[in-house]
C-alpha positions in Angstrom: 31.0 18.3 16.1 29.4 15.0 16.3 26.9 13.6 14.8 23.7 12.9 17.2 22.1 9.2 17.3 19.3 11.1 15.1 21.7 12.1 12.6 23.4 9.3 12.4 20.3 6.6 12.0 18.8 9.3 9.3 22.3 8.7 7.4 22.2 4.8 7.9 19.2 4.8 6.0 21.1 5.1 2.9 21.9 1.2 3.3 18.4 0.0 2.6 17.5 1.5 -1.0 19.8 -1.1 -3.0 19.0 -4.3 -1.0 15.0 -3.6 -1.1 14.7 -2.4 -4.6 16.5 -5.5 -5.6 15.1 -7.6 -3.7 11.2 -6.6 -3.6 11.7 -5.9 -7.6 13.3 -9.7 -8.3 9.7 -10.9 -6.5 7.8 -9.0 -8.0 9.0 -10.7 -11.3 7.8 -14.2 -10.1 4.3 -12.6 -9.7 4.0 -11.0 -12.8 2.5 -12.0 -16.3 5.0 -12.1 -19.2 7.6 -10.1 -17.6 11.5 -10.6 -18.2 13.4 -8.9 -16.0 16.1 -8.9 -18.7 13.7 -7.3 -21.2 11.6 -4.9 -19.3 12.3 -2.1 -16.6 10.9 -2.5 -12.6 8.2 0.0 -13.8 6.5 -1.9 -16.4 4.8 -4.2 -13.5 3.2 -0.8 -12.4 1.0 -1.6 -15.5 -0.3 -5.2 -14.5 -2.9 -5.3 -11.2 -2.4 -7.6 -8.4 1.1 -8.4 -6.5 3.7 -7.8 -9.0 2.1 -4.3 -9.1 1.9 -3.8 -5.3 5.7 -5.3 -4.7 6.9 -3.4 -7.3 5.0 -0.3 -6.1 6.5 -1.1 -2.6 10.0 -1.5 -3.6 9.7 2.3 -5.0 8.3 3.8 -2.0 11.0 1.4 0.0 13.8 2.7 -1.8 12.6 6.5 -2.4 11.6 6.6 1.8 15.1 5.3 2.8 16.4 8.2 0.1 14.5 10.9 1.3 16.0 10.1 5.1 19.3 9.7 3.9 19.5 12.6 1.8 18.2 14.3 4.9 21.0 12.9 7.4 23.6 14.2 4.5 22.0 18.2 4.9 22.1 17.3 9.0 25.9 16.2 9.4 27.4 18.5 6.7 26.2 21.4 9.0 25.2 23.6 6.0 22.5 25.9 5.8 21.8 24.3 2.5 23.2 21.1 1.4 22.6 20.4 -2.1 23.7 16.9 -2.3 21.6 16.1 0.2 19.1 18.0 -1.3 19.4 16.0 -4.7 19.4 12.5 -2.8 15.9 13.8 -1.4 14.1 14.6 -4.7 15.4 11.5 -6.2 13.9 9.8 -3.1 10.5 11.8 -3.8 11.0 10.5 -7.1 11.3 6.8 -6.4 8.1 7.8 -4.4 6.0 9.0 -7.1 7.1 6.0 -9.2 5.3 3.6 -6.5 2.0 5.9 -6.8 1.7 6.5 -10.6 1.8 3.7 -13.1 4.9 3.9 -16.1 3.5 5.8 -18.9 2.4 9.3 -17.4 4.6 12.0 -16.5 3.4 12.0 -12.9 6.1 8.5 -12.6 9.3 10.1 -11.8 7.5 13.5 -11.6 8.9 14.6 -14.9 12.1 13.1 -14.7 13.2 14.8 -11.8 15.2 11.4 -10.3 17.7 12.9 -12.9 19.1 14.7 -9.7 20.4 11.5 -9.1 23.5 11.7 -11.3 24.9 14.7 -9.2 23.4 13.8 -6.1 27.1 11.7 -4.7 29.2 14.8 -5.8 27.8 17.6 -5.0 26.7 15.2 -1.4 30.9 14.7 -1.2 31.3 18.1 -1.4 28.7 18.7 1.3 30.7 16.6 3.8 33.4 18.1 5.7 35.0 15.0 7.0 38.4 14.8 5.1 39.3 11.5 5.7 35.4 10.2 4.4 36.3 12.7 1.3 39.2 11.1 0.1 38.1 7.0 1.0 34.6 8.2 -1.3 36.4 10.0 -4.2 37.0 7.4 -6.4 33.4 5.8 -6.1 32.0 8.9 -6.5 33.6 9.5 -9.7 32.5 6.6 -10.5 28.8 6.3 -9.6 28.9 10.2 -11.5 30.3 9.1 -14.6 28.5 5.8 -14.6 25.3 7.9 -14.5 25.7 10.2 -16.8 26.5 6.9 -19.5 23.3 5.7 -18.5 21.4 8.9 -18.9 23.6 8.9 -23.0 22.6 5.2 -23.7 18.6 6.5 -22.8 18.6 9.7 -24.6 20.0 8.1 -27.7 18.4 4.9 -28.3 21.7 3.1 -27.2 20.1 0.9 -24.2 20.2 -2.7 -26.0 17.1 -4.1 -27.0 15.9 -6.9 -25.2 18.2 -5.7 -22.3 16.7 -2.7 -21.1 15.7 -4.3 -17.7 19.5 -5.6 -16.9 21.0 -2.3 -17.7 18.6 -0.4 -15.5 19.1 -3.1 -12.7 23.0 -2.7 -13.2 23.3 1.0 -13.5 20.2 1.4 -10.3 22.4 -1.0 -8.6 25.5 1.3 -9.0 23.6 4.3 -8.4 22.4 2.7 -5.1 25.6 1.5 -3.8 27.1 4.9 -2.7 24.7 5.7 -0.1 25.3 2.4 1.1 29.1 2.5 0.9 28.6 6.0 2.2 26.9 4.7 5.7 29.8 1.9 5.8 32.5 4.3 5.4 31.3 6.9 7.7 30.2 4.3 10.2 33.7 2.8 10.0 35.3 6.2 11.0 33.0 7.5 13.5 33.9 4.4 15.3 
């Protein structure tokens, strides 16, 4: 069956989260007091008032929206009653949300951590999708976005995230996290051609 125009515009959505959380959280950096975006994590400038704290709020709901859509187009095209990945790429979108709401510090930014969905959410999503050829072109990055998660999520939990470099390893693991939605929408674009 293929995909409706609906279907596939909710899927292309994936292709925003990585450019706009990138982009809106790099100026958001120029705008804030003190901040190193080496150092410190996106989420510190929900701490500050004025711009860096509304950009950086903005890049969150950016990202989480486009999330929530694409996880959505994932549940439509896999033609499942319930698709998990797509499921897990829609609470991590409602937590990208509730990290532009709530300022770092309280357990209401992330809503308790549940953006951890994020590490399964491209596996379980390739599972979701029946398309063969899309199955096998996505394996290896899948494997990889999975893994590269799941080392994040280690370096956190132990204390392993470098000091002083907390903000570059968030932006380069976010970034990888990121990119298989996008890669997803290019791929699958490039075969339903």
């Amino acid at each position: 069956m293929m995909p409706t125009n609906t279907q596939l515009l909710l899927v292309k959505a994936g292709i925003i989260p990585l450019p706009a959380w990138l982009l809106l959280a790099t100026i958001a950096g120029f705008f804030a007091t003190d901040y190193s975006a080496i150092a410190s994590h996106v989420s510190v400038m929900t701490l500050e008032d004025g711009a860096a704290h509304q950009i950086a709020n903005l890049a969150a709901w950016i990202a989480g929206l486009s999330l929530i859509a694409f996880g959505v187009g994932i549940w439509t095209i896999s033609g499942r009653t319930l698709s998990v990945g797509g499921l897990c790429w829609i609470i991590f979108g409602v937590s990208m949300v509730a990290n532009g709401i709530w300022p770092m510090g309280g357990p209401m930014h992330g809503l308790y951590i549940i953006g951890i969905f994020n590490i399964i959410a491209p596996a379980l999503s390739l599972l979701d999708v029946r398309d063969e050829r899309l199955r096998e072109k996505l394996y290896g990055l899948t494997a990889f976005v999975s893994f590269m998660g799941v080392i994040y999520l280690w370096l956190m939990l132990n204390g392993f995230d470098p000091e002083g470099y907390s903000g570059l390893t968030q932006r380069f693991f976010g970034s990888i996290n990121f990119l298989w939605p996008l890669v997803f929408v290019l791929q699958h674009s490039r075969l339903k051609a």
